[in-house]
ZALUMTOR-754675 format. One record per residue (C-alpha): x, y, z; residue number from 1; residue in one letter. Coordinates in steps of 0.2 Angstrom, whole numbers, m for minus. Layout:
N
{{X Y Z} NUM "a"}
...
REM end
This chain:
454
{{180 0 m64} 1 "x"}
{{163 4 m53} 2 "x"}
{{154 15 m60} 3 "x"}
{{139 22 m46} 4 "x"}
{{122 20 m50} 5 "x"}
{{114 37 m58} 6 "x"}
{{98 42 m53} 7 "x"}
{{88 43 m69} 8 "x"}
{{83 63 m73} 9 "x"}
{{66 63 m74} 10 "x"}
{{55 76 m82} 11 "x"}
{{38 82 m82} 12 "x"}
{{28 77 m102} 13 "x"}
{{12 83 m108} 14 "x"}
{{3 68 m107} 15 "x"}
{{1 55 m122} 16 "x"}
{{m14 59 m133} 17 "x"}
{{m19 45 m140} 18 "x"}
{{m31 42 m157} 19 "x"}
{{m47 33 m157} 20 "x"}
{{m42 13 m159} 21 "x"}
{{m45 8 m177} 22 "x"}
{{m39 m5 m187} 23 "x"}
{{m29 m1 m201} 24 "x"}
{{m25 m10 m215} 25 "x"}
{{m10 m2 m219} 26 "x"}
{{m3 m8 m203} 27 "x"}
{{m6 m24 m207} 28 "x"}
{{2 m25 m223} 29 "x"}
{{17 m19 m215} 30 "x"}
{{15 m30 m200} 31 "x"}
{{16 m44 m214} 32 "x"}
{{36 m40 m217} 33 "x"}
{{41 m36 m202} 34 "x"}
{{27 m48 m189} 35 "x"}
{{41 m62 m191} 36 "x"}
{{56 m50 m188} 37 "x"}
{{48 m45 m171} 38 "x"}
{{44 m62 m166} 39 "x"}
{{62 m67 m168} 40 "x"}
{{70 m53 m161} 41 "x"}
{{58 m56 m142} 42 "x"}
{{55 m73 m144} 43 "x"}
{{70 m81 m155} 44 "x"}
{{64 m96 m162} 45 "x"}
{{48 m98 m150} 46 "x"}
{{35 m112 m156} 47 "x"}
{{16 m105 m154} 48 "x"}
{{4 m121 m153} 49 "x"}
{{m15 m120 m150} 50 "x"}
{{m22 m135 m136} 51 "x"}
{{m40 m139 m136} 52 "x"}
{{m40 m127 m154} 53 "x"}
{{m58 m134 m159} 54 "x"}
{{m64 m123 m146} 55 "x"}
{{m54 m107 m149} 56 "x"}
{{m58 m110 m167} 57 "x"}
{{m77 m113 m165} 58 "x"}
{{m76 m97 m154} 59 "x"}
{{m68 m86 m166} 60 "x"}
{{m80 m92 m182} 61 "x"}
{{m94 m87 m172} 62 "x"}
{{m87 m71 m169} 63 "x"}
{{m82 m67 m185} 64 "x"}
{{m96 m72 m195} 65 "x"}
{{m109 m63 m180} 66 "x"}
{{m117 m77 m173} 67 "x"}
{{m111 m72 m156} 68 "x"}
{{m98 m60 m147} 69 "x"}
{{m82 m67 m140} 70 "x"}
{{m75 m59 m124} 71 "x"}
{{m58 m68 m124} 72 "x"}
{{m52 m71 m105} 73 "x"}
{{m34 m74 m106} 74 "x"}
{{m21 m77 m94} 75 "x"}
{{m8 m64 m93} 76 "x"}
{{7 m74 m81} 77 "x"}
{{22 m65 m92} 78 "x"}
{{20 m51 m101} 79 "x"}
{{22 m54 m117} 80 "x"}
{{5 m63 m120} 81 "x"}
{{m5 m47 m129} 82 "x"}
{{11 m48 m142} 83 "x"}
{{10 m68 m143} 84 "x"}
{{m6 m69 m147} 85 "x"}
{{m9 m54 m159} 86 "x"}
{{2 m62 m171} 87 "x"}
{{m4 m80 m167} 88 "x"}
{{m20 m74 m173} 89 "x"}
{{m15 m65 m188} 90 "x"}
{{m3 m77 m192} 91 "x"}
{{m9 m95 m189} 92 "x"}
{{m23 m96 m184} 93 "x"}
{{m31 m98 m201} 94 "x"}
{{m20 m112 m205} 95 "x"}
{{m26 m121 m190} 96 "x"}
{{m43 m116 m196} 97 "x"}
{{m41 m127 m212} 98 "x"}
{{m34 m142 m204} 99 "x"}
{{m52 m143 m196} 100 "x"}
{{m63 m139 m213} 101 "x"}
{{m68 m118 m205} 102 "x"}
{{m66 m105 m217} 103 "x"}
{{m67 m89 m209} 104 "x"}
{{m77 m74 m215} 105 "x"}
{{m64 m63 m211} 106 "x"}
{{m46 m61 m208} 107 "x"}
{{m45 m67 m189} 108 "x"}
{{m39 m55 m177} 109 "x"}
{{m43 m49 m157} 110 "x"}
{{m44 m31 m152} 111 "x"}
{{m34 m30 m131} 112 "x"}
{{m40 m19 m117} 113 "x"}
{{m22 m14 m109} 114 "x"}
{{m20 m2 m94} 115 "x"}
{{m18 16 m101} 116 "x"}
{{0 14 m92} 117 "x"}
{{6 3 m106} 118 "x"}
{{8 20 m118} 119 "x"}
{{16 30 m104} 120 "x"}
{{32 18 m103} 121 "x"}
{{31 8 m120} 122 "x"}
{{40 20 m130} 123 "x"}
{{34 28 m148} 124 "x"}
{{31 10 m155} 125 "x"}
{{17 4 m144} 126 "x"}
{{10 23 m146} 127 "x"}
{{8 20 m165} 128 "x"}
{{6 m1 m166} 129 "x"}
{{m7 m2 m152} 130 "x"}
{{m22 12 m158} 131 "x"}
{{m21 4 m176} 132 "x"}
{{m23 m13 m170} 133 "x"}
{{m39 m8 m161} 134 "x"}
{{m33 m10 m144} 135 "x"}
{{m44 1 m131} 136 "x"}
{{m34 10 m116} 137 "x"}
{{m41 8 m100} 138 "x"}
{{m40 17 m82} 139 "x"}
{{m37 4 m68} 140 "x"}
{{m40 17 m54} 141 "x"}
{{m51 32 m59} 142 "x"}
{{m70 34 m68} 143 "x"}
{{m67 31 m87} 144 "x"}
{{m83 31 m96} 145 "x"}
{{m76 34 m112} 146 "x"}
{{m66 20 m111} 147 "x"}
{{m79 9 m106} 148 "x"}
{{m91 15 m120} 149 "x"}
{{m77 12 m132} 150 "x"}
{{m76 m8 m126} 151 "x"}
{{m93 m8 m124} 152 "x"}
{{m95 m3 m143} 153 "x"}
{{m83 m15 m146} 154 "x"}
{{m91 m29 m141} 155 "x"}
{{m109 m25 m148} 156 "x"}
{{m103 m20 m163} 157 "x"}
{{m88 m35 m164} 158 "x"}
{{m84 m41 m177} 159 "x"}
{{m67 m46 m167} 160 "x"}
{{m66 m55 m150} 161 "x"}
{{m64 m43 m137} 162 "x"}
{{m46 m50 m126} 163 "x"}
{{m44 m44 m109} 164 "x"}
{{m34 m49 m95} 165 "x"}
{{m44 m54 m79} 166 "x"}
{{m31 m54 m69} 167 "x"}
{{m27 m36 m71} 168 "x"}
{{m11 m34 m75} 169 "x"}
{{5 m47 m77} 170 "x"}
{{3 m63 m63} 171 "x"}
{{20 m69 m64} 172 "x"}
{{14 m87 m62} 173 "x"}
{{7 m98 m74} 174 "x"}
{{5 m114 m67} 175 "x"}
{{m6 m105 m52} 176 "x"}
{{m20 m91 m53} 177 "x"}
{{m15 m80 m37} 178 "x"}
{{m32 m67 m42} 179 "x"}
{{m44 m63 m52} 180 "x"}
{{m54 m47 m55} 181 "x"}
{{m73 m49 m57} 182 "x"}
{{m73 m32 m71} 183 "x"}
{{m72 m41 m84} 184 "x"}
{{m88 m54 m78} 185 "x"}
{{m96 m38 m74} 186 "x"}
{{m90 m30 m92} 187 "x"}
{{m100 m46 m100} 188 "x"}
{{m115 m47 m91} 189 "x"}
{{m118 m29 m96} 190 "x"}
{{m114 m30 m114} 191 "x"}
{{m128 m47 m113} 192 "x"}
{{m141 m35 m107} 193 "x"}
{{m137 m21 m121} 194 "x"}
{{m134 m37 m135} 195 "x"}
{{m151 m43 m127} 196 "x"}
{{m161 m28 m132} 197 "x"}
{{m151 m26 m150} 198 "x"}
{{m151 m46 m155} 199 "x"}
{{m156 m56 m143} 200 "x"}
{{m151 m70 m156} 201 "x"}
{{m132 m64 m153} 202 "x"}
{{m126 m73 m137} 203 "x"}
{{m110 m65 m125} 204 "x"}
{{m100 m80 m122} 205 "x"}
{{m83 m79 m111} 206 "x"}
{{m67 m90 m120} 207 "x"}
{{m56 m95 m106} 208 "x"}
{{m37 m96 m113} 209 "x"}
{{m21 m102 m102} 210 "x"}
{{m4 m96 m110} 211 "x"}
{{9 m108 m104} 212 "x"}
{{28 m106 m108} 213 "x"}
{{42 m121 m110} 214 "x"}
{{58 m122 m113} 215 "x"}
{{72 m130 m120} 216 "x"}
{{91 m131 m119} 217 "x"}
{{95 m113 m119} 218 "x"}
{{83 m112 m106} 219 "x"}
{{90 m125 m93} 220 "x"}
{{109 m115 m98} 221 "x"}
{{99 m98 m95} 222 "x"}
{{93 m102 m79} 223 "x"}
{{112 m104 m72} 224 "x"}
{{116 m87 m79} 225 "x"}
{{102 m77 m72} 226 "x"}
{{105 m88 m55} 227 "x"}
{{123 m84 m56} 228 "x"}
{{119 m63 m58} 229 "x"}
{{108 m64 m44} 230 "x"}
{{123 m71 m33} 231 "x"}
{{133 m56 m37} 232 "x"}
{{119 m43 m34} 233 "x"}
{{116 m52 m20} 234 "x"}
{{135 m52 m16} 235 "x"}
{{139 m70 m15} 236 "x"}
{{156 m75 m23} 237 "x"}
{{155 m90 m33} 238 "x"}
{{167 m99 m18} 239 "x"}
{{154 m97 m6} 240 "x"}
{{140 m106 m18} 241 "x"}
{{149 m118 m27} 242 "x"}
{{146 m133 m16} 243 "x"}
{{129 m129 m15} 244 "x"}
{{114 m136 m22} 245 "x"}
{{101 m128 m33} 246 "x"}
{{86 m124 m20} 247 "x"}
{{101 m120 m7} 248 "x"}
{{107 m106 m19} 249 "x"}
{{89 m101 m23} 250 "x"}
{{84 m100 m2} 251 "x"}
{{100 m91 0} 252 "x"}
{{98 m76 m11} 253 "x"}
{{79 m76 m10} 254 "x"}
{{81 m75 10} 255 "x"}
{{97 m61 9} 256 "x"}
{{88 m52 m3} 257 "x"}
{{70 m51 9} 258 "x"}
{{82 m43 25} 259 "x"}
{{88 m29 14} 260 "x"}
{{71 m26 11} 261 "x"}
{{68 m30 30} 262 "x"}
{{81 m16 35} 263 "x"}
{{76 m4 24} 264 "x"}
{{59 m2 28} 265 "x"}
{{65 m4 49} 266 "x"}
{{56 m20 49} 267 "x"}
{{63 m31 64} 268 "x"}
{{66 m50 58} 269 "x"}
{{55 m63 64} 270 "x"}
{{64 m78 63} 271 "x"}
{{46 m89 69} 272 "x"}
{{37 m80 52} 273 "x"}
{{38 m91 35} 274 "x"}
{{45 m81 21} 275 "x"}
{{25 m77 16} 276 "x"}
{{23 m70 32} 277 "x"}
{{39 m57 30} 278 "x"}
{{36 m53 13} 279 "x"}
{{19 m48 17} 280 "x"}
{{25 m35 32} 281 "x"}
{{36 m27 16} 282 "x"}
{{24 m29 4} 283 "x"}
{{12 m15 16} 284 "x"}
{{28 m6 21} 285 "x"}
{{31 m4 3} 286 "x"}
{{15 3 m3} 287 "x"}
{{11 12 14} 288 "x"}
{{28 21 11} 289 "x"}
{{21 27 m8} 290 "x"}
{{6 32 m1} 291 "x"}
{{14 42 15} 292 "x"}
{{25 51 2} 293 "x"}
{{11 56 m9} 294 "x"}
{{0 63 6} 295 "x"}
{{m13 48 4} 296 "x"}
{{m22 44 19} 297 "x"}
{{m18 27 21} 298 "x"}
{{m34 14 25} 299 "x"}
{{m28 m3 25} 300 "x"}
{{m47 m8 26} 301 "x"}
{{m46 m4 7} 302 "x"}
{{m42 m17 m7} 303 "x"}
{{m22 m21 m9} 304 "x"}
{{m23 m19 m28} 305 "x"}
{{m35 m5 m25} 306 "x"}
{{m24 4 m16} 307 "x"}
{{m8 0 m29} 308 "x"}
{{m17 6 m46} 309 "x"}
{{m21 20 m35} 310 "x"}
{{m2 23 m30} 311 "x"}
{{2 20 m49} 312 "x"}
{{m9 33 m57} 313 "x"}
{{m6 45 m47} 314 "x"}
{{13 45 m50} 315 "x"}
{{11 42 m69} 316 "x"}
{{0 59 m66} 317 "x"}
{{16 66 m60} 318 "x"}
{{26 63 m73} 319 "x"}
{{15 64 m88} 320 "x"}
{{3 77 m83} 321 "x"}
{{m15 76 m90} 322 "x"}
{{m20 95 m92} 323 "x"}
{{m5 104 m96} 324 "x"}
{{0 107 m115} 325 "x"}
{{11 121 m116} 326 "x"}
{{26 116 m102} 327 "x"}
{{38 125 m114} 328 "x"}
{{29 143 m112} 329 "x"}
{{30 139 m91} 330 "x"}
{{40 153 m79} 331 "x"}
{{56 143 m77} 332 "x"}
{{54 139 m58} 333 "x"}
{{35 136 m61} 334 "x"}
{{42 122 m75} 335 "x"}
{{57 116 m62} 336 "x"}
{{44 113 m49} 337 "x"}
{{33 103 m58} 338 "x"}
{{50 93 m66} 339 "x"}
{{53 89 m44} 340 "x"}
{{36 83 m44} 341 "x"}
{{39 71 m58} 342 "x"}
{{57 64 m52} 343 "x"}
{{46 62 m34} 344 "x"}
{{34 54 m42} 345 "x"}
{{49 41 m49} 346 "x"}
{{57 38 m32} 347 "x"}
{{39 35 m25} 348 "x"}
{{35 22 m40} 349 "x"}
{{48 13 m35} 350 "x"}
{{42 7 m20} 351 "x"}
{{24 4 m26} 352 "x"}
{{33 m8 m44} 353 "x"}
{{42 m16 m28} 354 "x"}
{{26 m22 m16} 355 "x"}
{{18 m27 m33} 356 "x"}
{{32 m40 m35} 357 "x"}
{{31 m44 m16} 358 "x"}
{{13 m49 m15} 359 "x"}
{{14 m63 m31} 360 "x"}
{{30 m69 m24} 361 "x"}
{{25 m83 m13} 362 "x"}
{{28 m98 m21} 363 "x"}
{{37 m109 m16} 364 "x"}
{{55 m114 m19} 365 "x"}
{{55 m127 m35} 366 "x"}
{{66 m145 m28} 367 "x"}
{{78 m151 m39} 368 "x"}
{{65 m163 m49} 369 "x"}
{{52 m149 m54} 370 "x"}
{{47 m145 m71} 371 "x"}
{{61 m133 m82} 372 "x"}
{{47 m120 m83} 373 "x"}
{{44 m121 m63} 374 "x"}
{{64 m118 m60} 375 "x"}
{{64 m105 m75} 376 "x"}
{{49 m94 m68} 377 "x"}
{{55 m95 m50} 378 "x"}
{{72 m89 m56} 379 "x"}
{{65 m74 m67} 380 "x"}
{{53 m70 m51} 381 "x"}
{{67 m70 m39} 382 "x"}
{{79 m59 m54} 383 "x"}
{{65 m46 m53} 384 "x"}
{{63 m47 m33} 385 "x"}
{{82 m41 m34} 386 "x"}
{{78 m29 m49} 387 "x"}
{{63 m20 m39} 388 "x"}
{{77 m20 m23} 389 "x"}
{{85 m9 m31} 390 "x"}
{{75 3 m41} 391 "x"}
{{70 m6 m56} 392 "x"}
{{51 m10 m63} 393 "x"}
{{43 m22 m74} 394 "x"}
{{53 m14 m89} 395 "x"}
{{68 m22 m83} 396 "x"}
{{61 m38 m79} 397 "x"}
{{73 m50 m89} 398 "x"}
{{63 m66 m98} 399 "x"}
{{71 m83 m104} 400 "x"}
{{65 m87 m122} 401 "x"}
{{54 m102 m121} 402 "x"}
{{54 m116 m133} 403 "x"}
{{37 m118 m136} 404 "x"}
{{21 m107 m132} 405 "x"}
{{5 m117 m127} 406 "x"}
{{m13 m108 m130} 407 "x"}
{{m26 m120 m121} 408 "x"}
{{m42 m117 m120} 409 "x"}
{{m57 m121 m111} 410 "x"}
{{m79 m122 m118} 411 "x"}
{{m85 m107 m120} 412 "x"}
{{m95 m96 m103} 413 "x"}
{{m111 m91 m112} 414 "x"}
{{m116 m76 m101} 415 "x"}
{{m132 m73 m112} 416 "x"}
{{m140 m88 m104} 417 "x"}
{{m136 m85 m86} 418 "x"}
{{m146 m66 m89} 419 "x"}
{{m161 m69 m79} 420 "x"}
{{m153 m75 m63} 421 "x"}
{{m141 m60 m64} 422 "x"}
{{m154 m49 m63} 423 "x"}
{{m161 m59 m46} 424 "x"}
{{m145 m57 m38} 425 "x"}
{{m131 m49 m49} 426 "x"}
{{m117 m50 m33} 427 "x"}
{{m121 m68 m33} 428 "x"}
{{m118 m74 m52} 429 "x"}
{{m105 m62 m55} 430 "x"}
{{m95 m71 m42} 431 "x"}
{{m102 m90 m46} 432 "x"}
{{m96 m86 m65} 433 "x"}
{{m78 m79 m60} 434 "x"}
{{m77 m94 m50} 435 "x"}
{{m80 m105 m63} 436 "x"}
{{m67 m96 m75} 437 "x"}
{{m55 m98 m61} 438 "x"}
{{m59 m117 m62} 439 "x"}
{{m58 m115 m80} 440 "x"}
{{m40 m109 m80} 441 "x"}
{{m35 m123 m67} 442 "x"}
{{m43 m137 m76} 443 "x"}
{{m30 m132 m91} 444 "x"}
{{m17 m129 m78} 445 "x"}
{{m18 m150 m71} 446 "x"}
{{m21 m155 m87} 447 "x"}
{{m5 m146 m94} 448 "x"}
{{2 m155 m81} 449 "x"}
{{m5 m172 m82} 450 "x"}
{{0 m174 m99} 451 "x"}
{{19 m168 m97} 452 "x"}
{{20 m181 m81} 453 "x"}
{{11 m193 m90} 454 "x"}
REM end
């Protein structure tokens, strides 16, 4: 029987009031029980492997017994890597530690920065898990200095890595890095000119980590079953693609999906553009739609991702409102006016959660000889493209369990040392050393892919 789509209700909360990040031993007892229990449940029977672990090991011991501080760089191409390797860190990292004769000082562990969004839609769980693990909120799009005081406490005083994302938020890509922000090369030189008047023995050094997924028989058998939903979204019978072959199916529903888009937004089909090129004109139609319907002036001289946290915060503002505590005590229509704004502020995130996927979805279409991991991320990409289509956000993005999670990663970026020509020219080095832990992560990247060829 159809059943039509409900428009969620939406209602205006007293924002989120978070406590200062701390890490609780009590947490961690519990998280001993129950760690493996959550594991399974997101990641079934997942394998976690460490590549390159002298380094990452190396790295931490420093870090934990004070001989340095760690900032650690890690790519962020799924989602789940914050979760992944909290518990590789708690869990096995000390194992891996013996095989190679280092004994800790301490229990290892790694306090995350996360975007103070995370809180908004992660539900009562990551409200409670994430302040008692340490991890530090963090505005993308407005002045924050008490979150930048609280990481850069973190990092003088350690004695834990501090892991931050410096691509911002989710990539969707592993086996490319579509951008990098230079905040957290910024973030390091700063914290070497504070550790330099502290202990100038104490060296800042950046760790590059590349997170990289494969899988297995369910995996390949997945695949076909996310491919086949797609079809049906899209409104394909099975007659019509039976006969044809995988990247056929793929340009097929990609391409359908992209003129819906197209027609929605009263874009006129340029059959002589690539796909880049037409997912690009929605990608601005997209976010210059949010922004016309929040009254923003729209200046498209102004960073893409600038613009997009901007679009973001403002709706999350909307719906969880920073400054109001007593909505219950509220005249009815002011308190029904506010809830209007807040299920605005919905429809209008939906446009902004859709050019997010639009600018990262440019790959290209995988042949019938790539990698399983290739067809796999292409296939979750092109189920979120249809998600975001019709409504949907990162929250509903659907991810194949992997096999196997590979952690590589790279020597150590020792910012300490690279002081004094930061102070000459601080534009210059900032962008030499984000450039250099962009050729850190791809470095990991061929070599992945040397070995599994090879």
């Amino acid at each position: 029987m159809y059943r039509p789509y409900r428009t969620p209700i939406m209602k205006v909360s007293p924002d989120i009031k978070l406590p200062e990040p701390r890490i609780s031993k009590f947490l961690f007892f519990i998280l001993k029980f129950f760690a493996n229990l959550y594991f399974f449940a997101f990641y079934g029977v997942t394998k976690t492997v460490p590549s390159e672990e002298k380094i990452l090991l190396e790295a931490f011991d420093r870090a934990l017994s004070g001989k340095s501080r760690c900032i650690l760089a890690f790519r962020h191409p799924n989602g789940g890597e914050p979760q992944l390797l909290t518990w590789f860190f708690l869990y096995k990292l000390k194992r891996y530690a013996a095989k190679h004769g280092i004994r800790f000082t301490r229990r290892p562990h790694a306090v995350f920065v996360y975007g103070y969004e995370v809180v908004r839609w992660g539900g009562w769980m990551a409200r409670y898990i994430m302040p008692n693990l340490g991890a530090m909120p963090i505005y993308h799009s407005k002045m924050d200095i008490k979150g930048m005081a609280r990481i850069y406490k973190a990092i003088a005083e350690g004695p834990y890595p501090l892991a931050i994302a410096p691509e911002g938020q989710v990539s969707y890509t592993a086996d490319t890095v579509p951008r990098l922000e230079p905040g957290v090369i910024r973030i390091g030189f700063q914290a070497a000119q504070n550790m330099e008047k502290k202990n100038p023995d104490c060296p800042v050094e950046i760790l590059p980590l590349s997170v990289h997924f494969r899988f297995g028989p369910w995996g390949k058998a997945t695949v076909e079953i996310l491919l086949q939903r797609i079809e049906k979204f899209s409104g394909f019978s099975r007659r019509e693609t039976r006969k044809l072959s995988f990247e056929e199916r793929l340009q097929k529903c990609r391409n359908h999906i992209l003129e819906i888009n197209e027609e929605r937004y009263n874009i006129k089909s340029e059959i002589a553009f690539s796909f880049e090129q037409r997912l690009d004109r929605v990608a601005n139609a997209a976010l210059e739609t949010a922004e016309r319907m929040l009254g923003i002036k729209i200046d498209i001289t102004n960073d893409y991702f600038t613009r997009l946290y901007n679009v973001r915060q403002i709706c999350w503002d909307r719906i969880f409102l920073p400054d109001v505590f007593e909505l219950n005590s509220m005249a009815k229509i002011q308190r029904s006016m506010m809830d209007l704004g807040a299920g605005e502020a919905w429809h209008i995130a939906r446009h902004q959660e859709l050019a997010d996927i639009c600018w990262y979805f440019k790959c290209s279409i995988p042949t019938k000889d790539a990698a399983l991991h290739n067809k796999i991320e292409f296939v979750q990409n092109l189920h979120d493209f249809a998600n975001r289509t019709m409504g949907g956000a990162y929250s509903n993005r659907v991810s194949i369990f992997p096999r196997k999670v590979i952690f590589k990663a790279a020597p150590v970026i020792n910012l300490t040392e690279r002081l004094s020509r930061y102070r000459e020219d601080k534009k210059a080095v900032v962008a030499e050393t984000l450039s250099e832990l962009e050729k850190a992560y791809l470095d990991c990247i061929d070599e992945m892919n040397r070995v599994e060829q090879g």
